[in-house]
C-alpha angles and dihedrals in degrees: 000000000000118000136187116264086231094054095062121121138193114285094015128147127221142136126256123175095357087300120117099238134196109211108227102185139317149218133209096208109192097183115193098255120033134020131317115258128177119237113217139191114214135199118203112226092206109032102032086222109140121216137166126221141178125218135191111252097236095068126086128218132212108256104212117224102240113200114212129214128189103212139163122240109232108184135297112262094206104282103020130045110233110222123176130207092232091214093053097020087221114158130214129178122227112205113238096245087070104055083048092151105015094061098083079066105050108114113166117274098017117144111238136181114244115196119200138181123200089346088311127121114236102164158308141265121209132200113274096238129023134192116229133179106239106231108181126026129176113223125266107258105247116246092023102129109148130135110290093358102188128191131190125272133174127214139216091270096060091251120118128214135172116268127173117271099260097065109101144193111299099014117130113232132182116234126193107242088206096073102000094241124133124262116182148322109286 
């Protein structure tokens, strides 16, 4: 299906130049001399490459048909993550390449999100928050007591973030999954 370049939206998928493309995010740029255009940053499906390019505003683009699946993820056998459809109880494997940045967040039997295109996987989409048991923790440095002191932590997952000084060892915490920061106390 073809759409007006005026009519794209964040997160949306379409195909430009024969590649499966995420929209990031997107400008109408009206300079004073010459025609409008639109600036966009693109994300590449397949090759995780991001670009941005600008188009005039009289073109249209091919809007892909994403299909979306609700799945649960299972464990990572080494090379590829194990996730389940919980009504068929089906199982696929994601290679790790793809889950490039998702998997720091990947705790058993958590529902995630699976895009695919044509049959194939083209990503995931996590929750936005999740909550994790901290499982290491370094001490707060005794007399740091700026404004926001952080220390390190690491999660159940193996990833470590930043949390304030009074989270300790064993606490659960949520964290954001769009920049990996923490957020609160669970």
């Amino acid at each position: 299906m073809n759409i007006n370049i005026n009519d794209i939206k964040n997160g949306m998928t379409v195909i430009i130049d024969g590649n499966l493309c995420l929209i990031q995010e997107f400008q109408h740029v009206k300079p004073g001399k010459g025609p409008a255009f639109v600036r966009i940053k693109l994300k590449n499906l397949r090759t995780g490459s991001t670009v941005e390019q600008t188009f005039n505003t009289n073109i249209k683009i091919e809007r892909a048909h994403v299909d979306k699946k609700m799945m649960q993820y299972l464990y990572n056998n080494g090379s590829n993550y194990v996730f389940m459809d919980t009504n068929t109880y089906e199982q696929i494997e994601i290679p790790e390449n793809i889950l490039e940045d998702e998997k720091k967040f990947l705790k058993e039997n958590l529902e995630i999100q699976i895009n695919f295109y044509n049959g194939e996987i083209i990503g995931i989409e996590l929750p936005e928050k999740i909550e994790f048991e901290v499982i290491e923790t370094t001490d707060a440095t005794k007399g740091n007591t700026t404004n926001n002191a952080m220390k390190d932590a690491t999660i159940e997952t193996g990833y470590t973030i930043k949390v304030p000084l009074f989270i300790s060892q064993g606490e659960k915490i949520i964290v954001s999954t769009k920049d990996g920061k923490y957020s609160s106390r669970a």
